[in-house]
Biopython code that builds the backbone (N, CA, C, O; Angstrom):
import numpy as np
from Bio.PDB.StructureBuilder import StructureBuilder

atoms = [
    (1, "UNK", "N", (-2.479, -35.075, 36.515)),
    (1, "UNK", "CA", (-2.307, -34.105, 37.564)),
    (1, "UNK", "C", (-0.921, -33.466, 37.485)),
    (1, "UNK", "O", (-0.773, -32.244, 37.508)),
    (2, "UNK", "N", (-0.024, -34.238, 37.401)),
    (2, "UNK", "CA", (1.144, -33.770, 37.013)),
    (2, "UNK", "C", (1.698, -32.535, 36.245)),
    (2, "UNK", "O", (2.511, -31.629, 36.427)),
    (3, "UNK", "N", (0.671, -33.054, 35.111)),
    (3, "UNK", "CA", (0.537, -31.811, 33.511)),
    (3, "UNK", "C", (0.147, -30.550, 34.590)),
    (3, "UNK", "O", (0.962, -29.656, 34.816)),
    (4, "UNK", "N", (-0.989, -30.582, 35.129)),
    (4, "UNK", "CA", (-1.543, -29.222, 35.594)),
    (4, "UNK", "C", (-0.499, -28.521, 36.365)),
    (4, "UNK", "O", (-0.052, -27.385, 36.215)),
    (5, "UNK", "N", (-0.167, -29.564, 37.338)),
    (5, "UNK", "CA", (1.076, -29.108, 38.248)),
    (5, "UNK", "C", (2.228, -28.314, 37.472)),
    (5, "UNK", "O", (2.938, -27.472, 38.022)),
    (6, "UNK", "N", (2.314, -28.634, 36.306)),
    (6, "UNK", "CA", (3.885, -28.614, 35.668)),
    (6, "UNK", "C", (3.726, -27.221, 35.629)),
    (6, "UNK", "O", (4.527, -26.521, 36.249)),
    (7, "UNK", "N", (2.412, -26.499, 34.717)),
    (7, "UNK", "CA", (2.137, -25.889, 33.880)),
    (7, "UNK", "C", (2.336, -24.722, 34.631)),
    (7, "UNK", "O", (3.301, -24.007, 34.358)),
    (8, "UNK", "N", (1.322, -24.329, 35.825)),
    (8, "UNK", "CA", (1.651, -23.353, 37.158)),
    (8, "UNK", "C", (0.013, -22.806, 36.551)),
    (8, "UNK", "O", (-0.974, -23.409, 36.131)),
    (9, "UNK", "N", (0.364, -21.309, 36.776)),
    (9, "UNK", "CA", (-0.959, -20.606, 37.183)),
    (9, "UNK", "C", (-0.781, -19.650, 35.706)),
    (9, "UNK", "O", (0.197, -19.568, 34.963)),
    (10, "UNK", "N", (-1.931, -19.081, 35.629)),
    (10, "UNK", "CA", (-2.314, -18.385, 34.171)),
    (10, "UNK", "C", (-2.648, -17.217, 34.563)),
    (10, "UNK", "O", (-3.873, -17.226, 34.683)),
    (11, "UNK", "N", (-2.192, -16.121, 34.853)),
    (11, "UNK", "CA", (-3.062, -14.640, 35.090)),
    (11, "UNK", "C", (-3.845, -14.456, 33.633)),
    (11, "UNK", "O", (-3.609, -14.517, 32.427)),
    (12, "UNK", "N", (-4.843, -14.212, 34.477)),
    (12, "UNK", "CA", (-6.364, -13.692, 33.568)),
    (12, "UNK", "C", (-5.712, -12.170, 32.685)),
    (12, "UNK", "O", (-5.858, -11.830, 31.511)),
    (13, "UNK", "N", (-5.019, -11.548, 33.753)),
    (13, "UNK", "CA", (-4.266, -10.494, 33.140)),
    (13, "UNK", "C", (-3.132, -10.051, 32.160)),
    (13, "UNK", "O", (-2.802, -9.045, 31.532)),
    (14, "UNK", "N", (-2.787, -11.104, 32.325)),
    (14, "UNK", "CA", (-0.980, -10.850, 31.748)),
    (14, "UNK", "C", (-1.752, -11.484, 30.001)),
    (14, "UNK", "O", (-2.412, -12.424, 29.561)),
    (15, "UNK", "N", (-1.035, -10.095, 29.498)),
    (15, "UNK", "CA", (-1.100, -10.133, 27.754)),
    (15, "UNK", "C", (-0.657, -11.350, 26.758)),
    (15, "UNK", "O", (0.546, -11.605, 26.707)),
    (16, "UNK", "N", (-1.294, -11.885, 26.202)),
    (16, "UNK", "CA", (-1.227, -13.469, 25.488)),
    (16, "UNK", "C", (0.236, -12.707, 24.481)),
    (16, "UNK", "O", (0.675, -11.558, 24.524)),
    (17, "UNK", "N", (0.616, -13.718, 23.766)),
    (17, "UNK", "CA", (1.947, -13.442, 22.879)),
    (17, "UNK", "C", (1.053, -13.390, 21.503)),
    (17, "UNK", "O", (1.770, -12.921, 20.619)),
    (18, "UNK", "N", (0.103, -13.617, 21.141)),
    (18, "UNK", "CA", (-0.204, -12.952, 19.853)),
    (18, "UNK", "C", (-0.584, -12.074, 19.491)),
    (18, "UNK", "O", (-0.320, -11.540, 18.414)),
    (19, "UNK", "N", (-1.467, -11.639, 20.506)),
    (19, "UNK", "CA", (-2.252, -9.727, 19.774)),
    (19, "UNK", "C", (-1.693, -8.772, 21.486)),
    (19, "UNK", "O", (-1.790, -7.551, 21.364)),
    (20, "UNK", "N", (-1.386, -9.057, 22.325)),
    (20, "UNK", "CA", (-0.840, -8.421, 23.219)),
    (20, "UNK", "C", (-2.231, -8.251, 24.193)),
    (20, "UNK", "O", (-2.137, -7.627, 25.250)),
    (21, "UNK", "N", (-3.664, -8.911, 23.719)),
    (21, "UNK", "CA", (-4.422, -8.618, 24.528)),
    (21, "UNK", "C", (-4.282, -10.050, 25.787)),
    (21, "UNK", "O", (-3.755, -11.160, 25.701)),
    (22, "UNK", "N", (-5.154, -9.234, 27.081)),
    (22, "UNK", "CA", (-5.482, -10.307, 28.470)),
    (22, "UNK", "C", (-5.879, -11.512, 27.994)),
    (22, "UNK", "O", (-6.047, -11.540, 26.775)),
    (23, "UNK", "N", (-6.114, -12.688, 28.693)),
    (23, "UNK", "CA", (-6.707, -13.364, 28.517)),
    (23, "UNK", "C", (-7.835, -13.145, 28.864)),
    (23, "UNK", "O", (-8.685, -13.480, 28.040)),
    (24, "UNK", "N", (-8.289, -12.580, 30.038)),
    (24, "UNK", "CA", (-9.615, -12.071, 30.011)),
    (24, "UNK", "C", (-10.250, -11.829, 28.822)),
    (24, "UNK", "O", (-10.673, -12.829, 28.243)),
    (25, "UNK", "N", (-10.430, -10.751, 28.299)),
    (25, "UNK", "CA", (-10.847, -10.338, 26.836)),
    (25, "UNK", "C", (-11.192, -11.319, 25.962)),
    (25, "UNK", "O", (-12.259, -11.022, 25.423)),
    (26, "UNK", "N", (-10.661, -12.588, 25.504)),
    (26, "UNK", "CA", (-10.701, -13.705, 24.979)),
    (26, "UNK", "C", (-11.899, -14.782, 25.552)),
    (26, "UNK", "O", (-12.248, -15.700, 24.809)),
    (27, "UNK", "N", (-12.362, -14.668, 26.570)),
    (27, "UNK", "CA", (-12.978, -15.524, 27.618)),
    (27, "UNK", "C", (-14.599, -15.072, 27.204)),
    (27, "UNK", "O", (-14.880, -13.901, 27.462)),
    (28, "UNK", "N", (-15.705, -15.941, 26.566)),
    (28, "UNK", "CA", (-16.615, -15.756, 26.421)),
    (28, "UNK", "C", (-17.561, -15.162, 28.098)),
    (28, "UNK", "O", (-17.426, -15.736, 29.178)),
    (29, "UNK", "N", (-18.260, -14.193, 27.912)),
    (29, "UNK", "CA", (-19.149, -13.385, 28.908)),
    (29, "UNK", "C", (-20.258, -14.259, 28.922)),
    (29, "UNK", "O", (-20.601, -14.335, 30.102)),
    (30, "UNK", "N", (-20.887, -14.855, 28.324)),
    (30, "UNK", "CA", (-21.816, -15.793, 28.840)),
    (30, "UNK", "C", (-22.951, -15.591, 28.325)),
    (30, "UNK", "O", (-23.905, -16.368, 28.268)),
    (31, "UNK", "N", (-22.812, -14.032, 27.760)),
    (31, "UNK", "CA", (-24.425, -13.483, 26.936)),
    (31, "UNK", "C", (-23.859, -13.616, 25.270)),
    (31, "UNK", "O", (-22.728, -13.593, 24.783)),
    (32, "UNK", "N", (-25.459, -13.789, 24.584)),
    (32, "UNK", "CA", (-25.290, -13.726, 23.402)),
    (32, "UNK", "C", (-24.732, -12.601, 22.160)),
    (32, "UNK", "O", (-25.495, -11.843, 21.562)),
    (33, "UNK", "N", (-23.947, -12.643, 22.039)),
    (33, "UNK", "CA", (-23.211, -12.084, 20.904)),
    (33, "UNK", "C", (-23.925, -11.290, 20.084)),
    (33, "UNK", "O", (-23.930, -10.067, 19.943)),
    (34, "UNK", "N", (-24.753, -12.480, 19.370)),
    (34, "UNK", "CA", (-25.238, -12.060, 18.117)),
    (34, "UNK", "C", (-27.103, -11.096, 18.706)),
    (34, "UNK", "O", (-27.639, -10.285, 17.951)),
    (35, "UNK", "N", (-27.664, -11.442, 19.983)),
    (35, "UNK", "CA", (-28.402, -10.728, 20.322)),
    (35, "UNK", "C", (-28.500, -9.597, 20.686)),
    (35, "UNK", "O", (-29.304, -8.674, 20.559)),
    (36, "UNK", "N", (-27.298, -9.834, 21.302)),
    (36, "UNK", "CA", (-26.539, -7.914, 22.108)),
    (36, "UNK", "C", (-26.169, -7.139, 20.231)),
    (36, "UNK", "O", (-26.914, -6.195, 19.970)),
    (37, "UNK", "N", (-25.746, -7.294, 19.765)),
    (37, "UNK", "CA", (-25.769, -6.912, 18.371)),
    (37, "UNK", "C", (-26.699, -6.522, 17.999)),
    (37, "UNK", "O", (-26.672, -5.291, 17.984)),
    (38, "UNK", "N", (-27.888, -7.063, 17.546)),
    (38, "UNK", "CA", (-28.906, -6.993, 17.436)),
    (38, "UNK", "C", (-29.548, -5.701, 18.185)),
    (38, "UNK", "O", (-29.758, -4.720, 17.471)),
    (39, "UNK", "N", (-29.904, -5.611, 19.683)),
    (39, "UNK", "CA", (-30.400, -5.181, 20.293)),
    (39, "UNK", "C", (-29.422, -3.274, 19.844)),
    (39, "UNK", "O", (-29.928, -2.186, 19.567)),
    (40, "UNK", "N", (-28.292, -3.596, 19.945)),
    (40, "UNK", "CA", (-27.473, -2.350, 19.829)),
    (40, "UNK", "C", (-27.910, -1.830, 18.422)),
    (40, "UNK", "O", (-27.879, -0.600, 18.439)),
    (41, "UNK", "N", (-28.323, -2.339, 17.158)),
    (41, "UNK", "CA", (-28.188, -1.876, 16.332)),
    (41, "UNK", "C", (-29.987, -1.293, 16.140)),
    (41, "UNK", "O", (-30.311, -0.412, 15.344)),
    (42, "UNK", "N", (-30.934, -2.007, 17.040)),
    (42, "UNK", "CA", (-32.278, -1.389, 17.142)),
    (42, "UNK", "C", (-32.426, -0.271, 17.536)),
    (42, "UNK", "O", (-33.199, 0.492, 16.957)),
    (43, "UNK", "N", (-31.349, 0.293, 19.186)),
    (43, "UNK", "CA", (-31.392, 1.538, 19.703)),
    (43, "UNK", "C", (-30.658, 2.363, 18.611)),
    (43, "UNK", "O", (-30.952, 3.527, 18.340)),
    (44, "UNK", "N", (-29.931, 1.833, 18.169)),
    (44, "UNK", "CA", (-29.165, 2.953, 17.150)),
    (44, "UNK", "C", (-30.458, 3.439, 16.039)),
    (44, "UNK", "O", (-30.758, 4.615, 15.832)),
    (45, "UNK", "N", (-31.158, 2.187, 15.366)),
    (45, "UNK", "CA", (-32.142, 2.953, 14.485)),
    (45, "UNK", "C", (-33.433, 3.576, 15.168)),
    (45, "UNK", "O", (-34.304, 4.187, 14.549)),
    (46, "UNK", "N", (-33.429, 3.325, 16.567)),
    (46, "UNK", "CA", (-34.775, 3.701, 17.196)),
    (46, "UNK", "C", (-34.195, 5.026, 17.365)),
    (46, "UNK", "O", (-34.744, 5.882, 16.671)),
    (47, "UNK", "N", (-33.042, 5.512, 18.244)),
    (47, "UNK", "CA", (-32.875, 7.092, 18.287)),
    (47, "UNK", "C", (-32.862, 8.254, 17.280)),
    (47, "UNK", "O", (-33.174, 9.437, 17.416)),
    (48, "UNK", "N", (-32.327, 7.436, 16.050)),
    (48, "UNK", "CA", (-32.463, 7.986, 14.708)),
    (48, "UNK", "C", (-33.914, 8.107, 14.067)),
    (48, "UNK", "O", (-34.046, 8.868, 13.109)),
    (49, "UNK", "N", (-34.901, 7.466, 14.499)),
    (49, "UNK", "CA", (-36.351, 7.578, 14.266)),
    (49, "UNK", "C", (-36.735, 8.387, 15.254)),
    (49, "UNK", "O", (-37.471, 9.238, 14.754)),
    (50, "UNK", "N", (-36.607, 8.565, 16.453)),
    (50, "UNK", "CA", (-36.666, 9.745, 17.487)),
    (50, "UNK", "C", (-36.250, 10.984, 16.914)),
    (50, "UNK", "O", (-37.055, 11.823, 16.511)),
    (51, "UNK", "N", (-34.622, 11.162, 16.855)),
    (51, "UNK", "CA", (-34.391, 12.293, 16.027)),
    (51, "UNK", "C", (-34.960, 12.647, 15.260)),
    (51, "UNK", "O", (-35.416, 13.762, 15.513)),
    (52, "UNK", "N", (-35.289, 12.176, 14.114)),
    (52, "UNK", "CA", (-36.182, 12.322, 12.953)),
    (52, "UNK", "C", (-37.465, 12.916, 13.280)),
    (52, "UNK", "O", (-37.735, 13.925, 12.629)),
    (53, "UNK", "N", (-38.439, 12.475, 14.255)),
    (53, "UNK", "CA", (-39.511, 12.706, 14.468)),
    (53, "UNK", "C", (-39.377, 14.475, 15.332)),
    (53, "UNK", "O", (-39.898, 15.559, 15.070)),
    (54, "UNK", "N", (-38.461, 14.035, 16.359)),
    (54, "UNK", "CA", (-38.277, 15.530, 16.790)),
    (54, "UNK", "C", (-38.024, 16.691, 15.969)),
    (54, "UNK", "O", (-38.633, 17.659, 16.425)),
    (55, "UNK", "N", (-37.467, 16.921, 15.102)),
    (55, "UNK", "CA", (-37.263, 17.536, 13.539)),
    (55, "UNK", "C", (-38.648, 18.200, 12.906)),
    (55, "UNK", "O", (-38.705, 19.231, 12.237)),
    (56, "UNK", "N", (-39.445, 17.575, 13.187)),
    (56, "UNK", "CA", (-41.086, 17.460, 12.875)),
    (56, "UNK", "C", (-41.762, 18.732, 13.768)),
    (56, "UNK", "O", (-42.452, 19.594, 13.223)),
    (57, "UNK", "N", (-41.447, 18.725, 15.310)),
    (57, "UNK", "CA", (-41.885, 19.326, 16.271)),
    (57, "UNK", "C", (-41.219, 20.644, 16.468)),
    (57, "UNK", "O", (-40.014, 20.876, 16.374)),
    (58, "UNK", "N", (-42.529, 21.773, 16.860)),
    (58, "UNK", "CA", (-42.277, 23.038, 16.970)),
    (58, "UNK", "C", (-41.037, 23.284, 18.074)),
    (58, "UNK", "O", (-40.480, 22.252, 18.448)),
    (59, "UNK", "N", (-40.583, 24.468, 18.595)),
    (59, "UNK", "CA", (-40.283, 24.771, 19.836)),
    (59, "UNK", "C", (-41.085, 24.060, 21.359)),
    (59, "UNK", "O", (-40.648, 23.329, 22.248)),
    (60, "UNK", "N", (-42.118, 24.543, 21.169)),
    (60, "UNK", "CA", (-43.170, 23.709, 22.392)),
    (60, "UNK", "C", (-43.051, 22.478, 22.549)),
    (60, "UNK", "O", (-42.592, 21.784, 23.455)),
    (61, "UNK", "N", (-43.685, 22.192, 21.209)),
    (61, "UNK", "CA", (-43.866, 20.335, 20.957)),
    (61, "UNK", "C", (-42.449, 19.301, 21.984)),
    (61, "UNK", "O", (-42.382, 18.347, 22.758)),
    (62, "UNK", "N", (-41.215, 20.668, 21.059)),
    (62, "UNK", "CA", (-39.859, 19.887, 21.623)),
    (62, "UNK", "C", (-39.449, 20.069, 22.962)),
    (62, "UNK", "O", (-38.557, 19.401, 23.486)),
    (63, "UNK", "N", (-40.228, 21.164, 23.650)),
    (63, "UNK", "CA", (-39.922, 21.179, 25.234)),
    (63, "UNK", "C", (-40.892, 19.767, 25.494)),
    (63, "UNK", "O", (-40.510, 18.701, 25.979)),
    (64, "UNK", "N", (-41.797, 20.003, 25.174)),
    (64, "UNK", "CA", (-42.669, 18.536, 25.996)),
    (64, "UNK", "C", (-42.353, 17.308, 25.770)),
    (64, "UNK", "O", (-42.820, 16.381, 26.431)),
    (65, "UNK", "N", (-41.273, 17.115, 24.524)),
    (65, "UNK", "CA", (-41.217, 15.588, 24.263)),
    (65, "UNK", "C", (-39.966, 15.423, 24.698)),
    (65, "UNK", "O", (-39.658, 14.244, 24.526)),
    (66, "UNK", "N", (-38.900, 16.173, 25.287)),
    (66, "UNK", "CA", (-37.534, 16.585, 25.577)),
    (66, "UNK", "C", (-38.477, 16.080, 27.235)),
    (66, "UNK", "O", (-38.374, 14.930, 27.662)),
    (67, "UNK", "N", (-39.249, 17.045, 27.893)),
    (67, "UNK", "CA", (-39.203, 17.308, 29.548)),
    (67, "UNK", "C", (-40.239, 16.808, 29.923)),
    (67, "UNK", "O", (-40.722, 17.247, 30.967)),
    (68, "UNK", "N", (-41.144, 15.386, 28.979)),
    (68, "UNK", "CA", (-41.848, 14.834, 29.445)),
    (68, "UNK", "C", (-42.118, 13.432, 29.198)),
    (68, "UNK", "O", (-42.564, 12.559, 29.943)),
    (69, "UNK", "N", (-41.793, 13.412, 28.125)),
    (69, "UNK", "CA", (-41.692, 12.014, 27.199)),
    (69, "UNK", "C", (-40.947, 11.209, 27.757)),
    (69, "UNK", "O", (-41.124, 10.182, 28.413)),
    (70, "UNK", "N", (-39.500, 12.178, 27.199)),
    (70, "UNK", "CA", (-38.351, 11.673, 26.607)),
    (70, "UNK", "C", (-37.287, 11.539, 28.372)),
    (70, "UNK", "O", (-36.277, 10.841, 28.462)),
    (71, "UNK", "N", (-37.821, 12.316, 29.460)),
    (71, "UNK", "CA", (-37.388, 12.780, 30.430)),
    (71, "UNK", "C", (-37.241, 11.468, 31.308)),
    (71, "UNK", "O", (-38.234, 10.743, 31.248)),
    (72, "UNK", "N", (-35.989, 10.918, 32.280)),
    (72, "UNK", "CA", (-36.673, 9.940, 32.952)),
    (72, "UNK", "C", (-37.470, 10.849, 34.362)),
    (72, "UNK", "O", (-38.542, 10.460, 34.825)),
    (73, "UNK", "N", (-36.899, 11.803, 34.779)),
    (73, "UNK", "CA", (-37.424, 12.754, 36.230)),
    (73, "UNK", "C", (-38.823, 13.633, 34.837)),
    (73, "UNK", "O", (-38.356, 14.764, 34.707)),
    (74, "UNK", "N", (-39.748, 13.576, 34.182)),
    (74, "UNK", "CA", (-40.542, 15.030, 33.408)),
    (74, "UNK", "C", (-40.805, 15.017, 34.699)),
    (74, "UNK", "O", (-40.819, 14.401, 35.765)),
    (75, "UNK", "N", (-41.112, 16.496, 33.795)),
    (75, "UNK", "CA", (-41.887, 17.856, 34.426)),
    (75, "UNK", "C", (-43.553, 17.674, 34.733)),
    (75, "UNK", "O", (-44.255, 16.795, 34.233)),
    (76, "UNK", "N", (-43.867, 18.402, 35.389)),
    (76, "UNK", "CA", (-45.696, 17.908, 35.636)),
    (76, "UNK", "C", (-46.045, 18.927, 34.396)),
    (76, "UNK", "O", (-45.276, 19.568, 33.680)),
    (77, "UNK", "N", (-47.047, 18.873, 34.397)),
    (77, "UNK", "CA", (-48.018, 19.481, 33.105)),
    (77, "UNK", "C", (-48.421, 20.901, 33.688)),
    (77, "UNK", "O", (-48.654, 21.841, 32.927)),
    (78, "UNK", "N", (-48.488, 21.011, 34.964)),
    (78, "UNK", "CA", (-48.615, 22.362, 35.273)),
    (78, "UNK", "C", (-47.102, 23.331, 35.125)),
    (78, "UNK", "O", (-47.082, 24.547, 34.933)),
    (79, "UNK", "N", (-45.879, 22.426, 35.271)),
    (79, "UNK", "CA", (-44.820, 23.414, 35.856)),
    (79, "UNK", "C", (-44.202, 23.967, 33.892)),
    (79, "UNK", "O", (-43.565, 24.929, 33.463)),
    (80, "UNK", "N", (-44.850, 22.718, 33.227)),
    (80, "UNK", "CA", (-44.794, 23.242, 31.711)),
    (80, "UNK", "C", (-45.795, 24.324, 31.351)),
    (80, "UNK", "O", (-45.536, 25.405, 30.822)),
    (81, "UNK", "N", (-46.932, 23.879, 31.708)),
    (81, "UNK", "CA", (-47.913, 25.180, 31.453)),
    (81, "UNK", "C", (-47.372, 26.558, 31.948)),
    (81, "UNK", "O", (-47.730, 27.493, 31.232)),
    (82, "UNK", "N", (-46.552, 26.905, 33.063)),
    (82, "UNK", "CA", (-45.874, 27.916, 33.656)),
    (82, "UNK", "C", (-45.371, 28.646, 32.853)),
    (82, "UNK", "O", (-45.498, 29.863, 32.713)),
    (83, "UNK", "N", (-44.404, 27.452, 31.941)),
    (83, "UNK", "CA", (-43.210, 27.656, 31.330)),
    (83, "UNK", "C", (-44.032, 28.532, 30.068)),
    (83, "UNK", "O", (-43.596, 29.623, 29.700)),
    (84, "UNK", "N", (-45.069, 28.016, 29.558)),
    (84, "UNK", "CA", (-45.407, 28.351, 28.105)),
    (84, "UNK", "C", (-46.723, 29.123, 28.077)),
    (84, "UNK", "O", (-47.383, 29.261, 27.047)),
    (85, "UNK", "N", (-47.124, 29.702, 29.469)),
    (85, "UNK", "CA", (-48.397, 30.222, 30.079)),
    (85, "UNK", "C", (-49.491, 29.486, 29.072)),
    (85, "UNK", "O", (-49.924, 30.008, 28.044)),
    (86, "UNK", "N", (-49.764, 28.500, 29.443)),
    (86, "UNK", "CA", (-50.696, 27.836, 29.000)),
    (86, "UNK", "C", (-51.155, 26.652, 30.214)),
    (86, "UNK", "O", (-50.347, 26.255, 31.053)),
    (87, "UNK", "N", (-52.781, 26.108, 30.133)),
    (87, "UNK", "CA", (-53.328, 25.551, 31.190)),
    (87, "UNK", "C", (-52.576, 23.904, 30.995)),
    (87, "UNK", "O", (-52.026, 23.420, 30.006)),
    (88, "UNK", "N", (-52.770, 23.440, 32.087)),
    (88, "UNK", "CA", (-51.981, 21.615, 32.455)),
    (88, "UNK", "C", (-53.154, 20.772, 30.723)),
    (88, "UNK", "O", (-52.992, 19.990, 29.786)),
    (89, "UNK", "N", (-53.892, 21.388, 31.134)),
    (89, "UNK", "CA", (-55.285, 20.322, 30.293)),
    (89, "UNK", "C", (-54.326, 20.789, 28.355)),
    (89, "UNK", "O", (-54.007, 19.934, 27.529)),
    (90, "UNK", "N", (-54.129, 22.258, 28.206)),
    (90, "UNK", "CA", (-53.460, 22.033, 27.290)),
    (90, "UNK", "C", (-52.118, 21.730, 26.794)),
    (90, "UNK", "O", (-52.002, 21.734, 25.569)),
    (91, "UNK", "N", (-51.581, 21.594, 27.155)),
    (91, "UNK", "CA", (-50.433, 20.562, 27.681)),
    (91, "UNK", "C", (-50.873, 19.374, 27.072)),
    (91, "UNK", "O", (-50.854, 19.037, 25.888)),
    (92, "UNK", "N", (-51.439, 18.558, 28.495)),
    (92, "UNK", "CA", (-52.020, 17.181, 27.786)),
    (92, "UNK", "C", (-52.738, 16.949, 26.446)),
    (92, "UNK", "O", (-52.839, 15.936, 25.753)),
    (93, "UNK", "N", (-53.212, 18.217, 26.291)),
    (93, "UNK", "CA", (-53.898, 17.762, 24.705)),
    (93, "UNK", "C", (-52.624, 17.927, 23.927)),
    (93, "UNK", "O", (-52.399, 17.286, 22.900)),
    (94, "UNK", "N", (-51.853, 18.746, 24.411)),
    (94, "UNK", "CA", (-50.373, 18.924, 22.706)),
    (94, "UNK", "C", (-49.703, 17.315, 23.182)),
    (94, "UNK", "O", (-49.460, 16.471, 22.319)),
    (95, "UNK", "N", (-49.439, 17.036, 24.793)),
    (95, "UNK", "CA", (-48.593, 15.743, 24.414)),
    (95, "UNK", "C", (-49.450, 14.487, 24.366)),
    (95, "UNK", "O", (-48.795, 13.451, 24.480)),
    (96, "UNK", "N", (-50.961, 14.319, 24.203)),
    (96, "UNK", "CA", (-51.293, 13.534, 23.594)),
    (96, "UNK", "C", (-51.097, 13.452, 22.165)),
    (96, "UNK", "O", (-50.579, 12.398, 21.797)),
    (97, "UNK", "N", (-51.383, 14.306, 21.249)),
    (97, "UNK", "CA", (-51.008, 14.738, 19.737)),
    (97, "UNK", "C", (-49.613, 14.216, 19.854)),
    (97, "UNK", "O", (-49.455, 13.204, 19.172)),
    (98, "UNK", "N", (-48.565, 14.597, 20.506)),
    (98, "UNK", "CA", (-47.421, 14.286, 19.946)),
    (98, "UNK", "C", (-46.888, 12.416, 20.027)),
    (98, "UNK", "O", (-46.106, 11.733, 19.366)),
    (99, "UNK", "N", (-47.930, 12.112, 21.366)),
    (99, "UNK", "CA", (-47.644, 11.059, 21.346)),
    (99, "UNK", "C", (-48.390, 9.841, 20.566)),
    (99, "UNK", "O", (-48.023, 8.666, 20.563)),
    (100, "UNK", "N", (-49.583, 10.422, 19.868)),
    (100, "UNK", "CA", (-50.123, 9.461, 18.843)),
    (100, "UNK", "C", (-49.435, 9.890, 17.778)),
    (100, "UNK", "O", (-49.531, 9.135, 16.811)),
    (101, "UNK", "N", (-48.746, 10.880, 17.616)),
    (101, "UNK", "CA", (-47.815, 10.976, 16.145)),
    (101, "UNK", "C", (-46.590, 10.528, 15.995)),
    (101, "UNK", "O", (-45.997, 10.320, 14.936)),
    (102, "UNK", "N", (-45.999, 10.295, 17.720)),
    (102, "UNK", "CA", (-44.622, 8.907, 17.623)),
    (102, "UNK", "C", (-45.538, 7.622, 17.218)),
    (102, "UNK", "O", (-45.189, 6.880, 16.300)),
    (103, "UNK", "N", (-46.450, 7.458, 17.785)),
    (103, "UNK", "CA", (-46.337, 6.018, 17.577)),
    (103, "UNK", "C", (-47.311, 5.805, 16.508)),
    (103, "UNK", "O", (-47.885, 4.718, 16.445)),
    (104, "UNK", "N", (-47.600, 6.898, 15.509)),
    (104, "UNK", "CA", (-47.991, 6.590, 13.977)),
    (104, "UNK", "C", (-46.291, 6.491, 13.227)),
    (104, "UNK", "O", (-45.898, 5.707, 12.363)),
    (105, "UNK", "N", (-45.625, 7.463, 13.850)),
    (105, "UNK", "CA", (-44.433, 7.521, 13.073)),
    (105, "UNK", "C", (-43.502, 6.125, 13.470)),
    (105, "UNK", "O", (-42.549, 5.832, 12.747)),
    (106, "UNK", "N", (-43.795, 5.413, 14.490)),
    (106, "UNK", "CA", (-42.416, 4.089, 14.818)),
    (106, "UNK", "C", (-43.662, 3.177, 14.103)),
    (106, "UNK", "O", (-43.334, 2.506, 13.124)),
    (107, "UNK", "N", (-44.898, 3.131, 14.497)),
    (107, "UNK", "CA", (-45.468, 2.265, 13.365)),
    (107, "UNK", "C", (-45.388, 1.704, 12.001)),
    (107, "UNK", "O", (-45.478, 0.628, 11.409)),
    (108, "UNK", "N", (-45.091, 3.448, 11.709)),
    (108, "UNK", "CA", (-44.643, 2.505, 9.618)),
    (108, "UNK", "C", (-43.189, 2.609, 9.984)),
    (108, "UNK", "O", (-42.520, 2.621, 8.950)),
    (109, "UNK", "N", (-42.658, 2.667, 10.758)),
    (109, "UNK", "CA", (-40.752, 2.892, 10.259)),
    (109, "UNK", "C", (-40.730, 1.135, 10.935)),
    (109, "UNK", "O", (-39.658, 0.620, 11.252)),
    (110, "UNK", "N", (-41.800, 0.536, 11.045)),
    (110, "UNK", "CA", (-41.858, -1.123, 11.766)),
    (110, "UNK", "C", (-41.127, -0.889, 12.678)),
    (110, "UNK", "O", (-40.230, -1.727, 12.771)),
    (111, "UNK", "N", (-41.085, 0.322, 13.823)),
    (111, "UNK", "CA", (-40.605, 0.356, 14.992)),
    (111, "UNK", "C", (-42.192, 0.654, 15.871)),
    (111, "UNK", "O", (-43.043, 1.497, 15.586)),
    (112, "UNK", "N", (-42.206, -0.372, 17.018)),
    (112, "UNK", "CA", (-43.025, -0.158, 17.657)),
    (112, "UNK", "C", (-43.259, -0.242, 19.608)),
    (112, "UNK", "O", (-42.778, -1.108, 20.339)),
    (113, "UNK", "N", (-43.779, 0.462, 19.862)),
    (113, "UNK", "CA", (-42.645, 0.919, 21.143)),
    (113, "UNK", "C", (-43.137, -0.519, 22.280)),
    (113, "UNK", "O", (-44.100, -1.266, 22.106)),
    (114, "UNK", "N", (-42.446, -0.550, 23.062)),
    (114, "UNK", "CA", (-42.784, -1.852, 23.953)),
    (114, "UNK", "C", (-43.161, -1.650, 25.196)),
    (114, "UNK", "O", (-42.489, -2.003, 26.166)),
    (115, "UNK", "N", (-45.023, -0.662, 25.304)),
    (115, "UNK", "CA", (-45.276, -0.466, 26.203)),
    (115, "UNK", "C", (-45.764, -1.557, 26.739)),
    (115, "UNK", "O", (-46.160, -1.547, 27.905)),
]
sb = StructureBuilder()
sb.init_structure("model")
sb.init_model(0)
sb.init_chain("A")
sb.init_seg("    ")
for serial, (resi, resn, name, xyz) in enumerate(atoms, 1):
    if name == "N":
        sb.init_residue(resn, " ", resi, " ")
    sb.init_atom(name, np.array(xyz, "f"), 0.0, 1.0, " ", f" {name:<3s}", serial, name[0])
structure = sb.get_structure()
C-alpha cells in the first residue's frame, strides 16, 4: 500500500516520456484489433466493387442506384418516374435489373450482401 501511496496519481492525459503520446492512447479499447481491421478493409473492397459496378450504369440506372439503393432517406418510385417521365412500375422493373446485376456482380467478386 505504501508503493501505491508513494507513487501518487497518473493522468490518463499527460504525454508518456517516450513517443510524447497520452497514456490513454496506449490503453487497450476492449474491441478486437485484428477484427475491426478486417471489417475496415471489407468496406474498403466492398465500395470499390460498388464503384466499379456503378461505372457499368447509364445516367438513369445511376440516379436509381444513387436515390434508391444506395440512399438511406430514397426517393419513391413515383417521385423518380417524375424525374425521368416514366411510370413507378418502370422504375421497379430498371431497379429490379440493377439490383439482380449487384448481386450477380458481389457474387463472383465473393462479395455477398448481408441481407
Amino acid at each position: 500500500m505504501e508503493q501505491r501511496l508513494y507513487h501518487g496519481d497518473v493522468s490518463l492525459e499527460a504525454p508518456q516520456s517516450v513517443d510524447g503520446r497520452p497514456l490513454m492512447d496506449t490503453i487497450g479499447s476492449g474491441e478486437d484489433i485484428e477484427e475491426t481491421l478486417i471489417e475496415k478493409d471489407y468496406m474498403e473492397i466492398l465500395h470499390k466493387k460498388l464503384d466499379d459496378f456503378k461505372k457499368q450504369l447509364n445516367g438513369r440506372e445511376c440516379f436509381i442506384f444513387d436515390n434508391r439503393i444506395m440512399a438511406e432517406d430514397p426517393l419513391t418510385l413515383e417521385k423518380i418516374g417524375d424525374r425521368f417521365n416514366i411510370s413507378r412500375e418502370r422504375v421497379r422493373q430498371i431497379l429490379a435489373t440493377i439490383s439482380r446485376n449487384l448481386a450477380i456482380s458481389l457474387e463472383s467478386s465473393e462479395l455477398r450482401p448481408s441481407m
